[in-house]
C-alpha positions as CSV (number, residue, x, y, z in Angstrom):
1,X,-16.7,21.0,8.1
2,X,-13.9,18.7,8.7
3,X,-10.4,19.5,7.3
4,X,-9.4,18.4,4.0
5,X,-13.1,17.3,3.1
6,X,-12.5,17.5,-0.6
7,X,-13.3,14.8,-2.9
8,X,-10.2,13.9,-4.8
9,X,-11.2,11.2,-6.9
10,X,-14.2,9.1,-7.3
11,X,-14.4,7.5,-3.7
12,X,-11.6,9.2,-1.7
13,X,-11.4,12.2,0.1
14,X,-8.4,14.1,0.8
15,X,-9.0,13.9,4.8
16,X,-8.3,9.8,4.3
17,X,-4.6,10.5,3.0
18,X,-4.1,13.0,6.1
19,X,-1.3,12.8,8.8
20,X,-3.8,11.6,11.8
21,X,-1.8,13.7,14.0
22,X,-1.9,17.2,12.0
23,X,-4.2,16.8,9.5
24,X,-1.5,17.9,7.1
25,X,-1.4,15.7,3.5
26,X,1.2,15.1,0.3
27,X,0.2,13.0,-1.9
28,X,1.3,12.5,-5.1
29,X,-1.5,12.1,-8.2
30,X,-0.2,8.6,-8.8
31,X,-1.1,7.2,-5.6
32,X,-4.5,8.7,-5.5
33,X,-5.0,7.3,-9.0
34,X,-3.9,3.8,-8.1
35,X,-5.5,3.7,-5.0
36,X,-9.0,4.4,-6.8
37,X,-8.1,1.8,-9.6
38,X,-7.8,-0.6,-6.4
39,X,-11.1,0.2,-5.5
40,X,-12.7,0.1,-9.2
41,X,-11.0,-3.5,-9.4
42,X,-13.2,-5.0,-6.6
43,X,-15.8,-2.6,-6.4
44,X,-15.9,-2.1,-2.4
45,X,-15.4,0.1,-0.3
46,X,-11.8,0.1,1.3
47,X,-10.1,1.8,4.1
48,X,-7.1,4.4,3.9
49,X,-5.3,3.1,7.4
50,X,-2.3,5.2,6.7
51,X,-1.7,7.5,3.7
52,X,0.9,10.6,4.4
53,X,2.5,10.5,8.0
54,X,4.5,14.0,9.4
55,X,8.3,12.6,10.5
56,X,6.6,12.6,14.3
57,X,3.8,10.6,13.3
58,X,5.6,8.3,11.4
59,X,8.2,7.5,14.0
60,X,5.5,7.3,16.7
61,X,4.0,4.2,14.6
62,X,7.2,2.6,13.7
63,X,7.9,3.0,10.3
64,X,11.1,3.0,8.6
65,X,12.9,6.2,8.9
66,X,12.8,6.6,4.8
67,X,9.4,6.2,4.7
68,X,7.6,6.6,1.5
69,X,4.6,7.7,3.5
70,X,6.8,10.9,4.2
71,X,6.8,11.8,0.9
72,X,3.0,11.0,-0.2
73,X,4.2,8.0,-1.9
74,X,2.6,5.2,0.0
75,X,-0.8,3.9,1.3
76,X,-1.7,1.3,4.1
77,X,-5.2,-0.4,2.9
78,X,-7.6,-2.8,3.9
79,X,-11.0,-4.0,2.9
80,X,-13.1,-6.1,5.3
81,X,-15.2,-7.0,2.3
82,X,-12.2,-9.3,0.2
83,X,-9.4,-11.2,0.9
84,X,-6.1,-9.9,1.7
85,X,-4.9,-12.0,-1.5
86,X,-7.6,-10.4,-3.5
87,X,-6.8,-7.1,-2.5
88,X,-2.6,-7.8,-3.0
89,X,-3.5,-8.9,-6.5
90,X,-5.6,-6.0,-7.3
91,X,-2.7,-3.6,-6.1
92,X,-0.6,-5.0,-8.6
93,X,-3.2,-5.1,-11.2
94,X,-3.4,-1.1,-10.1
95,X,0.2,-0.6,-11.3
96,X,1.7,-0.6,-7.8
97,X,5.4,-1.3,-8.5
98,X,5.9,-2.4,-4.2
99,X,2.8,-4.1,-2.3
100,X,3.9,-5.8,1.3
101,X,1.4,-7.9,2.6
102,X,1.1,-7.6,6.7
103,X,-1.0,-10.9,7.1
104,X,-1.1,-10.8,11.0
105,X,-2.5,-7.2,11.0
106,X,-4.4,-7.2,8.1
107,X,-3.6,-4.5,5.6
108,X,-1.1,-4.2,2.3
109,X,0.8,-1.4,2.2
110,X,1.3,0.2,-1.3
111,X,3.7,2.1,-2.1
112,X,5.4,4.2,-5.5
113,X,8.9,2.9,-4.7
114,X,11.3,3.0,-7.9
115,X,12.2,-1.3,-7.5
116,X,9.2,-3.5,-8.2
117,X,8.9,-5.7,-5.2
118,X,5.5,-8.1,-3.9
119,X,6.5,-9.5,-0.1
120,X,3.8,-11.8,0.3
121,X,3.1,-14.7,3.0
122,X,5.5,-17.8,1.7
123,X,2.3,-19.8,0.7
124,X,1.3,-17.0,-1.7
125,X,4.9,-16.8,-3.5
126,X,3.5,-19.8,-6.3
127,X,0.3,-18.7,-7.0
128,X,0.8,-15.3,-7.9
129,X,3.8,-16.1,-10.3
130,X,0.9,-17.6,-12.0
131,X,-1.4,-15.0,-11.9
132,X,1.3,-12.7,-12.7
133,X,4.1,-14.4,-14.7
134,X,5.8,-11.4,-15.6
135,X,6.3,-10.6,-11.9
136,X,7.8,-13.8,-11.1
137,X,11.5,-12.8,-10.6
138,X,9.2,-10.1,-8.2
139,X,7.3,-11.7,-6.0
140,X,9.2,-12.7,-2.9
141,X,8.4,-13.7,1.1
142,X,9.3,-12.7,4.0
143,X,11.8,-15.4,4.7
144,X,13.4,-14.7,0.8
145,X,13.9,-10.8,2.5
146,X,14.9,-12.0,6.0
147,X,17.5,-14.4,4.4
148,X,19.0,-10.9,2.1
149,X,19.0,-8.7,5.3
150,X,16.3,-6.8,3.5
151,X,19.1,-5.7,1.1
152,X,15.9,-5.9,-1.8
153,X,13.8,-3.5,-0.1
């Protein structure tokens, strides 16, 4: 039996949300919620690349030292099935307050932050202020962040 092989919601196991390099997990209800919500919006199958990292684990990928991933807050996804714009606008049709969009490497990463934030590719920015008119003042780019120092992260 593998560790953490519990079912924890409709499609997710509690062994996807696992540190890779301890098998140890936090995760808060929310995420585990939204995360399944994701997957009820397109109805595929998608992949948990990072939920919960250890402080070792984390650092050993690069993430940011305050990490929501630390806490059980946050959740790297992909789907080969859909479009990365697909996917970012079901995350914020989930609830998802903060969804960052890593184009070149393929995934969103979804996180329970307390400031509402969508960093998308520039060419998205438009479009989804349609989609999601209420987000507008929300949905940035990477150069809008590069330009702030990252100050609205």
């Amino acid at each position: 039996m593998v560790v953490n092989d519990i079912l924890i919601s409709q499609n997710f196991k509690l062994s996807e949300f696992e540190s890779r390099d301890t098998n140890e997990v936090k995760i808060y209800p929310e995420l585990v919620q939204k995360t399944q919500r994701i997957r009820d919006i397109i109805r595929l199958p998608l992949r948990i690349n990072s939920g919960y990292r250890t402080p070792e684990r984390n650092q050993a990928v690069g993430g940011v030292p305050n990490s929501l991933h630390c806490q059980g807050k946050a959740v790297d996804l992909s789907c080969a099935f859909v479009s990365l714009a697909q996917l970012t606008i079901a995350a914020i049709m989930a609830g998802f307050p903060k969804v960052i969009v890593y184009k070149s490497k393929n995934f969103i990463h979804c996180d329970l932050s307390e400031t509402r934030i969508y960093l998308v590719p520039e060419e998205w920015v438009s479009w989804l202020a349609l989609v999601f008119p209420e987000y507008a003042n929300c949905i940035k780019s990477w150069s809008d962040v590069k330009e702030t120092d990252g100050q609205e992260l």
